[in-house]
C-alpha positions in Angstrom: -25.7 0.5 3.4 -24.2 3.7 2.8 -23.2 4.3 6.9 -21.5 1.0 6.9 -19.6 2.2 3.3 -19.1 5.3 5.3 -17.7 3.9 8.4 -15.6 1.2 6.8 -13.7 3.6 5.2 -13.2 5.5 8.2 -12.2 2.7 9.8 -9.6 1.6 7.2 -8.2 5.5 6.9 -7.9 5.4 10.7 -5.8 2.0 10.5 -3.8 3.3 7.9 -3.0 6.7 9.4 0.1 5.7 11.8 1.5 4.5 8.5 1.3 7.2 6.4 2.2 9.9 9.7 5.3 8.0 9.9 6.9 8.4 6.2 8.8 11.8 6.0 6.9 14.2 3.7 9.3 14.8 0.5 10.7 17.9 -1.3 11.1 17.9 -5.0 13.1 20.4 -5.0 16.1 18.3 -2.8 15.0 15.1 -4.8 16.2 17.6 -7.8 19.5 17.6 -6.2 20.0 13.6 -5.3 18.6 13.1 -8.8 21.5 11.9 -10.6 22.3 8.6 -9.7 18.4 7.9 -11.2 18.8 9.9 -14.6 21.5 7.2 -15.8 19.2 4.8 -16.6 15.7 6.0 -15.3 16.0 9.6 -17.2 16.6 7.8 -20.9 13.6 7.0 -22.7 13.3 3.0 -23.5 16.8 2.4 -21.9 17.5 -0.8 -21.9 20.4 -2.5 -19.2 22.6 -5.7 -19.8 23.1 -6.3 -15.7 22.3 -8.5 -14.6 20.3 -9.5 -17.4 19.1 -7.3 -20.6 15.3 -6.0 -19.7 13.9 -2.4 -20.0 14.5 0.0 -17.4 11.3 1.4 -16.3 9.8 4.8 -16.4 9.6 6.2 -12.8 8.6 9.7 -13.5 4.8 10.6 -13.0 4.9 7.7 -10.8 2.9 7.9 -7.4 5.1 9.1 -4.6 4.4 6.1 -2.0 4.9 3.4 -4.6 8.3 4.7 -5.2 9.3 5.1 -1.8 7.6 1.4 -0.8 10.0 0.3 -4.2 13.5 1.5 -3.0 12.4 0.4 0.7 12.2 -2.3 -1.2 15.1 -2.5 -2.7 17.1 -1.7 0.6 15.7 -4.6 2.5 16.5 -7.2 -0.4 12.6 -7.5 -0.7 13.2 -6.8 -4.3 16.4 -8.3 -5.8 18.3 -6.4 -8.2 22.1 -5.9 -7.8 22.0 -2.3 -8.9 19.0 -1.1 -7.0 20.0 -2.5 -3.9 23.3 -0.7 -3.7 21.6 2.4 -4.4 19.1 2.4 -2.1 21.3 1.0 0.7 22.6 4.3 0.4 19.5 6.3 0.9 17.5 7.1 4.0 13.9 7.4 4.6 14.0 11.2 3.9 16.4 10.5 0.7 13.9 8.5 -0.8 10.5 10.6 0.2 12.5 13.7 -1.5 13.1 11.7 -5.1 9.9 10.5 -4.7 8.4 13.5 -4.7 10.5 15.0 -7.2 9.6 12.0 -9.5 5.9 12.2 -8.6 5.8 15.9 -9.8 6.7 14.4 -13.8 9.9 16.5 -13.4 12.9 15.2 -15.8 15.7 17.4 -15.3 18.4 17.9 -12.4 20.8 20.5 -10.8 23.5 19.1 -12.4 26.3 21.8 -13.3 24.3 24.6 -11.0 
């Protein structure tokens, strides 16, 4: 029982290797420096938006890395629909969004703003 454990999750780290190889490995430090089109409304403790509908903004910092970057790929593809967050992450590329990520990921909540 414990070799097939053992060699299913090989098997299923092996599959998902290509996948994780192919994102770009992120820098906190530059996601400091793209940071502050996030801070408007991620940065604000229980923010709340009115566009297009009023709901909470959510909390991104401490988040995982990959489920931020799998969010604004998201987000850029129209896979998740919201007017805001698509426009933003149109913007970004792969290594844009692996670099906030990361600097998200870290529970950091300040930026370079006025360095």
């Amino acid at each position: 029982m414990k070799t097939t454990t053992t060699l299913t999750a090989a098997f299923a780290l092996l599959v998902a290797a290509p996948a994780l190889l192919a994102q770009p490995l992120g820098d906190p430090k530059r996601g400091r420096d793209k940071v502050q089109m996030c801070q408007g409304c991620h940065g604000i403790p229980g923010w709340r938006t009115a566009f297009p509908e009023v709901y909470e903004v959510p909390k991104i910092t401490g988040q995982h890395a990959a489920y931020l970057v799998r969010a604004m790929q998201a987000y850029k593809t129209g896979e998740r629909n919201h007017p805001s967050m698509r426009a933003i992450a149109a913007t970004l590329t792969d290594q844009d969004m692996a670099d906030l990520a990361a600097y998200f990921a870290q529970g950091a909540a300040s930026t370079n703003a006025g360095k």
